[in-house]
Structures are given as C-alpha cells and as structure tokens.
N, C-alpha and C positions, 0 to 999 in steps of 0.2 A: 605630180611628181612629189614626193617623197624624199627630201635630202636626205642620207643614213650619217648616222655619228663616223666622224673618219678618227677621232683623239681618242675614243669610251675603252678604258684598259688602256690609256697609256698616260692622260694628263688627267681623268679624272676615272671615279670607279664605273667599269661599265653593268654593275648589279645596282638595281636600284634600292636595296637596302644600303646596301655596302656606299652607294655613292649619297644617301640621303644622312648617313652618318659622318659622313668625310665632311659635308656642306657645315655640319653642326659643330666640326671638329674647329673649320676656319672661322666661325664668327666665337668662338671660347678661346680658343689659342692665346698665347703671350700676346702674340704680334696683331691680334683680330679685336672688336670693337671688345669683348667680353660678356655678350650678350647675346642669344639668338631673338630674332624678330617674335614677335609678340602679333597683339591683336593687328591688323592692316589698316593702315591711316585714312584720313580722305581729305586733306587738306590741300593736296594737288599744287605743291608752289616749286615744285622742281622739274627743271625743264630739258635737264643733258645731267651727264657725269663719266665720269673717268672710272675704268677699272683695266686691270691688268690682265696678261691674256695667257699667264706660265702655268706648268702642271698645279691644279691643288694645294701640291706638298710643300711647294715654294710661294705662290703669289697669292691663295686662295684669302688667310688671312685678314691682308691687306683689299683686296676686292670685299671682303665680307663687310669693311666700312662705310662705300658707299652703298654696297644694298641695305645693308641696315638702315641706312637714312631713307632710301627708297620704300623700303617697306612701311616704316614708318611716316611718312609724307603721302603712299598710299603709288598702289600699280595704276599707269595710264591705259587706256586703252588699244595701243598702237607703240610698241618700241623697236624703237629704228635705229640698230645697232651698225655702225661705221669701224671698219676692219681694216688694216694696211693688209698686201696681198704679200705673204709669205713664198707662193707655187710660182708665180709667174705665167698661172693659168688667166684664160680669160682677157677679157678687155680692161681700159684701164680704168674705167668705171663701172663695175657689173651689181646689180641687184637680180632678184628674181620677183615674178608680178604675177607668180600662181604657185598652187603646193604647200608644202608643208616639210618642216624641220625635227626629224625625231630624237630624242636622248634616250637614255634609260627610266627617264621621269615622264616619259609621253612625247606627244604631238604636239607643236606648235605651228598654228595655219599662217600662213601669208596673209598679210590686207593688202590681198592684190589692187583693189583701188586708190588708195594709196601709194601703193609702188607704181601702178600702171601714169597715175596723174605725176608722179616724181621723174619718170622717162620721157612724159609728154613737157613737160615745162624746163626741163634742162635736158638739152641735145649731148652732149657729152656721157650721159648716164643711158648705162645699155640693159635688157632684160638677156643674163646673162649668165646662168647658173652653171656654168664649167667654173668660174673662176672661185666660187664656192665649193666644191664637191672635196677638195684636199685641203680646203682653210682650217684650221683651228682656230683665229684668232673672233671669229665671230661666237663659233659652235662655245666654247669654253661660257659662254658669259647664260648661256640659255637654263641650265639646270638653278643656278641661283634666283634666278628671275623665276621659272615653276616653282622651285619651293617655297616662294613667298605666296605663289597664287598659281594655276593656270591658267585666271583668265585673262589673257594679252594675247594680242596678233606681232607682227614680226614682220619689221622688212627690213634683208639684209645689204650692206652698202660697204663692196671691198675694192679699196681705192688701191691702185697701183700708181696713178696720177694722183700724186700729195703735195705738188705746189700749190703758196699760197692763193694764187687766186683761184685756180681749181675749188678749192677747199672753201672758200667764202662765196663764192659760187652757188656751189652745193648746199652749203649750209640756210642761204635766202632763200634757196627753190624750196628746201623743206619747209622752212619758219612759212614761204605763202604758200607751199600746197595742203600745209596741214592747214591754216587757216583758212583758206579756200574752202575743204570739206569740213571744215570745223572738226577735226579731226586731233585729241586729248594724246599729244603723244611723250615721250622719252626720248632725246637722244642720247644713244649711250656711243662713247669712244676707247675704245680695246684699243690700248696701247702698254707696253713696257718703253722704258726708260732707255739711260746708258746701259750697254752692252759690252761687256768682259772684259773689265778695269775694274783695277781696286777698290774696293769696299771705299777708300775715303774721295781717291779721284772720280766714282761714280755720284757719289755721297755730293758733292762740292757742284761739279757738272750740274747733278739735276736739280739742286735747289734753287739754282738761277732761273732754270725753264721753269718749278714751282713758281715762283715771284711771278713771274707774268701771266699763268694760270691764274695766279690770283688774283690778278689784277685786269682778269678776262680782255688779257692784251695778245690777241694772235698775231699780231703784225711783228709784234716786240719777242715772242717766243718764236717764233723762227728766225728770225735776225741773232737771237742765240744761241740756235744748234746750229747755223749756219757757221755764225761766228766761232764757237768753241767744239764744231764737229762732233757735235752731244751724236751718239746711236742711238737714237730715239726711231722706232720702229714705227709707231702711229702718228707722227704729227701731224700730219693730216685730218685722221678723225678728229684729233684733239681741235684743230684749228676750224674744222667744219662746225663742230659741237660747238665751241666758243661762238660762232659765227652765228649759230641757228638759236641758239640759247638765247641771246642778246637781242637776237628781230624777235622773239615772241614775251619778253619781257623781264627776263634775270636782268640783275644789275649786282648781284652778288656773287662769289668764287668764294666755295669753304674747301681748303684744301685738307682732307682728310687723315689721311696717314701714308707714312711712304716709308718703305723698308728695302733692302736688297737680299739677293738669295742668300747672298752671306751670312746673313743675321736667321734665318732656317736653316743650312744646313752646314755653318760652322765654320764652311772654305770663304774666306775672305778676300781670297789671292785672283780671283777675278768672278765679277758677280752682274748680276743684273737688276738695274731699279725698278723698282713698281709704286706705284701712287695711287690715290684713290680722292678726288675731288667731283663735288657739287656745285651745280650751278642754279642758282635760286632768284 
C-alpha cells in the first residue's frame, strides 16, 4: 500500500520544487531557527521532539527548530511519528505495519517490523490504515524529515485514545520494542497548542503546559490542560513521547521556540499555539 499525500496543495506545496523552497523559507523566516540544516550529525542523543502540525505558512517555522536540532544531532534509523486523529477515522489506536507514505519529495517505507512487534507487545494498538488516509497531522511532518535525509523508515501512530495512561502505555511498548530489536529510533509528537483564543490567553495557557514539557513531567501536563481546559490537540503524543523518551534514557527537555499564528499572519484576535521542543 502506498499512502497518497491527502494536505500537498493545501498545507504544504504539492510541487517539489516549490515545496523544497517553502521548507528553506521556514527554517530562514523571523519566527524559524535562521539557519537551514547543514552537514547531518551523528551524535544520536535525541530520543522524541515536538513539532506542530498547521499549514507551512503558519507553524512551519516554528517546527523548522526542532528539525534543525534533529538534523543536526543526526536522523535515526526508524521515526515513529504519534498523531492525535483529527477524521475520527479508524480505531483508536491505529498504526500501519506494511507500505509506504508518499509526499512530493518521494517514498517513505514502513519498518513494518517494527510496527508489526509495536501491535504484538501492546493489545490496544491496531494495524489500521483507514484512520491514516485523511490525517494530516502525521503526513505534514514527513517532507522536513526527507529534506534532511531520506534515509529513515516510518511508523505511523494516530491516537484517538489520548488518555494518560493510554499514552504512557504506549510510550513503554516503544522504548522496549525498540530496544528489544535494538532498533535507533525518534519519537516525534505532532501536536498544536491552544486553539482560537487570543494571542495573549493562548500565550499564558500554553506556557504552563511548556513548564512541564520541560520538566518532562506528563503526569503534571495533563492535570493542566485538564485543569485550565488548554485545546491542545496532541497531548497524547506529547505524553506518549515524554513517556518513551524517558524509558530509553533523556533526562533532558529543551523547549525550542513557541509562537502562535498570530505572530504569521497579523490576526491576533484568535490564533493557535505551536511549540517546538527536544528531548535529550
């Protein structure tokens, strides 16, 4: 199977000229690290990160911060991007454990063994590619990650069940199936922020779920979107990553840059957060 891009022409460019210059545009911009990735690292000390999952125009950026550490740190073998399910397709744990994911930038294969041992060791996790075919929040993060490299396998994980213990759950089965296969991976977690509140209420809101990001405290970061009814779209991945980051040996959280669409495209009158943190 062959995932097709469902976003190419709407959240990023579907010409791969056109979208390999947009990528160059987000890591140069105001809001972006100011530097495009350089030679690829091999230092391998980063184990998950956060990036946002909105058009380009708006979150790109912002996401451009953590691949640039990425790149820089060096691509793993195996990234295992965790998605909230936007369609309400599929089960509420679906991955796929064969196939491949195309952009405008190429083919990205499944490490179906990988996925296949992440469905055998956690019963909750289904081999389940309807609940992928209309997601965007996965698809968006894949052309950044090829234009660093394409050599990385891919298994994708869109949680529609994103309570906590779900999510720490999930996050063990990876940290011991990837060590089981000894298997060099990334978790990445596609999340946006508060959701269409003011530029300063969104602003206030998410620097408190920062602080326990930082503090690769998942327990303490959903007891404050619960608390302050944060519309944070991913916290689940986010809490899965912090989970699975922590069994394979970070003990660090650099929270990278956080901006809302406000501050791109001028309307401040109601916006949405995006963040960009590492886990080391």
């Amino acid at each position: 199977m062959i995932r097709q891009p469902a976003v190419a022409g709407y959240f990023y460019e579907s010409d791969k000229d056109s979208l390999k210059k947009r990528i160059a545009w987000c890591y140069t911009h105001n809001l972006g690290p100011g530097q495009i990735p350089g030679e690829i690292g091999d230092k391998r000390s980063l184990y998950g990160l956060i990036s946002p999952h909105a058009g380009y125009v708006y979150s790109g950026p912002v996401a451009a911060h953590s691949y640039l550490k990425l790149a820089e740190d060096g691509l793993p073998e195996t990234v295992i991007i965790l998605c909230p399910n936007h369609t309400g397709m599929g089960s509420g744990l679906a991955t796929m454990t064969e196939g491949s994911w195309l952009t405008p930038l190429g083919e990205v294969k499944i490490d179906g063994e990988l996925a296949r041992g992440l469905v055998q060791n956690y019963t909750l996790l289904d081999d389940d590619p309807s609940a992928h075919i209309k997601e965007h929040s996965c698809e968006v993060q894949l052309p950044f990650l090829q234009e660093i490299s394409p050599d990385f396998k891919l298994v994708p994980i869109c949680m529609m069940m994103q309570d906590l213990q779900t999510a720490q759950e999930l996050g063990h089965a990876i940290a011991e199936t990837a060590g089981r296969l000894e298997r060099d991976v990334v978790v990445i977690a596609s999340t946006d922020f508060t959701h269409y509140q003011p530029h300063e209420v969104a602003k206030a809101q998410d620097q408190k779920v920062l602080e326990f990001i930082a503090s690769l405290d998942e327990e303490g970061m959903v007891r404050e979107i619960q608390k302050s009814n944060v519309t944070m779209c991913g916290y689940g991945p986010v809490a899965a990553t912090i989970t699975a980051s922590k069994a394979m040996g970070a003990h660090v959280a650099d929270v990278l840059k956080y901006a809302t669409s406000g501050e791109a495209s001028g309307d401040y009158s109601s916006v949405v957060g995006y963040g960009s943190a590492v886990f080391r």
